[in-house]
C-alpha positions, 0 to 999 in steps of 0.5 A: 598247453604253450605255444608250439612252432614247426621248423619253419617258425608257423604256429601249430597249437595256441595256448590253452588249446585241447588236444584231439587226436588229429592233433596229436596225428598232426604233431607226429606229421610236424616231428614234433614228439614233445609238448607241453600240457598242463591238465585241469585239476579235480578242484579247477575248471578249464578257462572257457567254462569259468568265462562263459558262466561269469559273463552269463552271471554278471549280466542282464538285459539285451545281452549275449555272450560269446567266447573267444580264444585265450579263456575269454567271453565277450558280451554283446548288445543284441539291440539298441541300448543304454548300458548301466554299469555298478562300477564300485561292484566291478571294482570289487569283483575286479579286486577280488577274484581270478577273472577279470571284467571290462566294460563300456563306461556307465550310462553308455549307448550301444547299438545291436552288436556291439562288444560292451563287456569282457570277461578274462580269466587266468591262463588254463584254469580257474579254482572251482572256489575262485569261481564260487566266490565270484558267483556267490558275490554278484548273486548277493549284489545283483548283476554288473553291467546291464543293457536297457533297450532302448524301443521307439522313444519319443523325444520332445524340444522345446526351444526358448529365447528371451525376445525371438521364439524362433531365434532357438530353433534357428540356432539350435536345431541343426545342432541338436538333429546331428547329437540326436543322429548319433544316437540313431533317433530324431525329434518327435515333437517341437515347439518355440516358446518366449522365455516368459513364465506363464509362456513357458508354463503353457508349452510345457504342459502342451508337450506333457500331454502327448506323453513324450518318454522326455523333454528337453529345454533348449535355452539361448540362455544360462540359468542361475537355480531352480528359481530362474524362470525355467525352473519356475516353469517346471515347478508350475507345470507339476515338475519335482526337480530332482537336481541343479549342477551336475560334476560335468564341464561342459554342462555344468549348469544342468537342471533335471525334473520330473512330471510324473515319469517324464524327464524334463533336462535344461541344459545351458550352452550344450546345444550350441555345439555337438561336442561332447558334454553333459548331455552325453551322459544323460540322453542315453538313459532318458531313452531307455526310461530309465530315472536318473536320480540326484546320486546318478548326477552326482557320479558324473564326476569321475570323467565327467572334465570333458571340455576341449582336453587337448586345447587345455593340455596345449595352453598348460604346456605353454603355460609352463614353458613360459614359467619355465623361461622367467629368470628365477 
């Protein structure tokens, strides 16, 4: 049903509200003798049932769902975790059905509690073949979103510099505590090293061996390839790289390889300050162990221009007025 109102303007019953008798005793109180319903038909289903069974359907994981009003179901992390999204799916499913889902970006860390997806119908009721046909589609493709929880991690750094093995540490380490304490973790094991191959080769094989769930370079310096002396290193160390440059600004020069199940990320110039970047993207789905591929950095693309967005859109408008002042 519509919205109803008293005399006095307070209102009564809510959209999409089921009529009991008390409220019908309530109405008769109010000298309201008329309101508009519209009642389900034998080929729909009432919003709430419709919401509720797509947001069980189209998730996994570490998730709960909980209605709210207005033919609604929010989905919620029941713990710390790493939200995976199939955004192409979603697209899809968004595009061709009567329900609408919204969820946190890909790859996005949530703690216990928080709302990482919605479900939304149309007002009142859903066809019983609109609600088929969502169904049918995430049991062929598999689920939306999914929550990867994220249990005692173990994160290992290693700091490098091309003269000073401490110099990284003292740069870097107040840094990297803060981005960690966003996350709600801290730095299991630490070492410095000289940015020299064979030193390089030793720390890393050092850090593998208390099996870390992954490992982060911290170099004072830019890397130009996998044939740069880290990427050197973590070939001698028994590393496949997976890929060098992600679509991201800041964190462009991003080098991801693997030993085995374990992640090793150099991440040039991202440590130096704790504003968002690529690391951002990558930090969340190491700590739920999930294997991030060559294509999963290549999606970063899309959102992935992080670098100071109002400084740049101030100096573009500055740039423009100037145009604008030059005489034509």
């Amino acid at each position: 049903m519509s919205y109803h109102f008293n005399a006095h303007g307070k209102k009564l019953l809510a959209k999409g509200h089921m009529i009991s008798d008390e409220d019908a005793r309530m109405l008769e109180i109010e000298e309201l003798s008329q309101v508009w319903v519209t009642e389900v038909g034998e080929d729909e289903i009432s919003e709430d049932e419709a919401v509720r069974e797509v947001a069980r359907e189209i998730g996994c994981g570490s998730l709960s769902v909980r209605l709210a009003a207005g033919g609604r179901a929010n989905i919620f992390a029941t713990e710390k975790c790493c939200v995976l999204v199939d955004h192409d799916f979603l697209r899809h499913v968004n595009y061709s059905a009567k329900v609408v889902i919204a969820t946190l970006p890909n790859f996005s860390h949530a703690i216990i509690g928080q709302r990482v997806g919605t479900v939304k119908s149309t007002p009142f009721a859903v066809l019983k073949s609109d609600l088929e046909l969502v169904i049918s589609m995430v049991r062929q493709n598999g689920p939306v979103l999914q929550a990867l929880p994220i249990r005692t991690p173990r994160m290992a750094v290693l700091y490098t510099d091309l003269a000073n093995a401490a110099r990284a540490r003292e740069l870097f380490e107040k840094i990297i505590r803060r981005r960690l304490e966003r996350l709600g973790i801290t730095a299991s094991f630490a070492l410095s090293s000289l940015e020299e191959e064979g030193v390089l080769v030793r720390s890393l094989q050092h850090l593998l061996r208390v099996k870390p769930t992954f490992i982060v370079i911290a170099s004072t310096t830019a890397l130009a390839g996998p044939g740069d002396v880290v990427g050197r290193a973590m070939l001698r160390a028994g590393c496949r790289i997976e890929r060098f440059l992600a679509p991201v600004d800041p964190g462009t020069l991003l080098l991801l390889g693997y030993k085995d199940d374990i992640p090793i990320v150099s991440a040039p110039g991202c440590f130096r300050s704790s504003q968002a970047n690529v690391l951002d993207f990558v930090l969340p789905p190491m700590l739920a162990r999930y294997r991030m591929s060559a294509w999963d950095l290549a999606c970063l693309g899309h959102g992935g221009l992080l670098i100071s967005q109002t400084v740049h859109a101030r100096k573009a408008m500055h740039a423009v007025a100037a145009c604008s002042s030059v005489p034509g």
